[in-house]
C-alpha positions as a printed Julia matrix, in Angstrom:
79×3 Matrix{Float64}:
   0.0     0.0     0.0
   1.05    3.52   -0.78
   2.65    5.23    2.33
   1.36    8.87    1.07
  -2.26    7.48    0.24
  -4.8     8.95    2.92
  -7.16    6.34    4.29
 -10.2     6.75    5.24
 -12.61    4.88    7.97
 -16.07    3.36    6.07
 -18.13    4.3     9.22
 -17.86    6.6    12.11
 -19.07    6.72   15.42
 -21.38    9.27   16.16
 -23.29   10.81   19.22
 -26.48   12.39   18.63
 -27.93   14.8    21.26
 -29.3    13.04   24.61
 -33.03   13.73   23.71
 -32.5    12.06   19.88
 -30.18    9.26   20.81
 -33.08    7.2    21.81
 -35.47    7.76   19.15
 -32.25    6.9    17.13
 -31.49    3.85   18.55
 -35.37    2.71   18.72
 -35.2     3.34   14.54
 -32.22    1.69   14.06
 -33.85   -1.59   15.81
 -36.62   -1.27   14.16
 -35.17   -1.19   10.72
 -33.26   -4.45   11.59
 -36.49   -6.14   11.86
 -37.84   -4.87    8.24
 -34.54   -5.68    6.31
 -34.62   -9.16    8.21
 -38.74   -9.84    7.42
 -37.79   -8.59    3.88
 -34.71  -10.54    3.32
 -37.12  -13.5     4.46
 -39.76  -12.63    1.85
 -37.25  -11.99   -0.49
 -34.82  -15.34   -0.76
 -37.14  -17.61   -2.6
 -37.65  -14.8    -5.14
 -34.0   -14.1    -5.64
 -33.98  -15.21   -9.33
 -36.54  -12.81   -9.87
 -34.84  -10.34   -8.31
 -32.27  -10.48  -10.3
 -34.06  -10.29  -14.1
 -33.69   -7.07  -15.84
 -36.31   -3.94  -14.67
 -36.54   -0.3   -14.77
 -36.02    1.7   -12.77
 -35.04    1.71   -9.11
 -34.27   -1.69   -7.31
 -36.21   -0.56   -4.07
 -39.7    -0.31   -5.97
 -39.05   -4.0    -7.84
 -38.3    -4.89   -4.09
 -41.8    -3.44   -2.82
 -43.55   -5.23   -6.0
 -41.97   -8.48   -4.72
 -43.01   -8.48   -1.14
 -46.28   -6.93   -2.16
 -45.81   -4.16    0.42
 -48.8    -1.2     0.51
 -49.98    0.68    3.02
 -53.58   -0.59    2.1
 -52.47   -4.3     2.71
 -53.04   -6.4     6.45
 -49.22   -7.51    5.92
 -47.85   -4.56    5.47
 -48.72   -3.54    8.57
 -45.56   -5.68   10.2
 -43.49   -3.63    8.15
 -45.12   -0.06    8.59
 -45.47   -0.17   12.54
């Protein structure tokens, strides 16, 4: 490795202010749960995943899970 190449960390710690470090943390656990109940949904369908679309990946994701507001089961991922 270069000896004059600058390297830089992928991630930092950070503290958020008392009063939003909670919140924070709650959201972070929470999002845990809806990548894991996706990536759950998700793994039999990874072929399809995988074909050709338009557009962005995250709405062929939502057309794949069958996520919308309007729908009993998305109500796991919304609350």
């Amino acid at each position: 490795m270069c000896a004059s190449r600058a390297q830089q960390p992928l991630s930092y710690d950070i503290r958020l202010p008392d009063e939003a470090q909670v919140d924070a943390l709650r959201l972070l656990d929470a999002s845990r749960q809806v990548v894991n109940l996706a990536l759950e949904q998700l793994w039999p369908s990874l072929d399809a995943f995988m074909t050709e679309r338009t557009g962005p990946a995250w709405k062929h994701v939502v057309k794949l899970i069958g996520l919308c507001a309007d729908k009993p089961s998305a109500s796991k991922f919304l609350s």
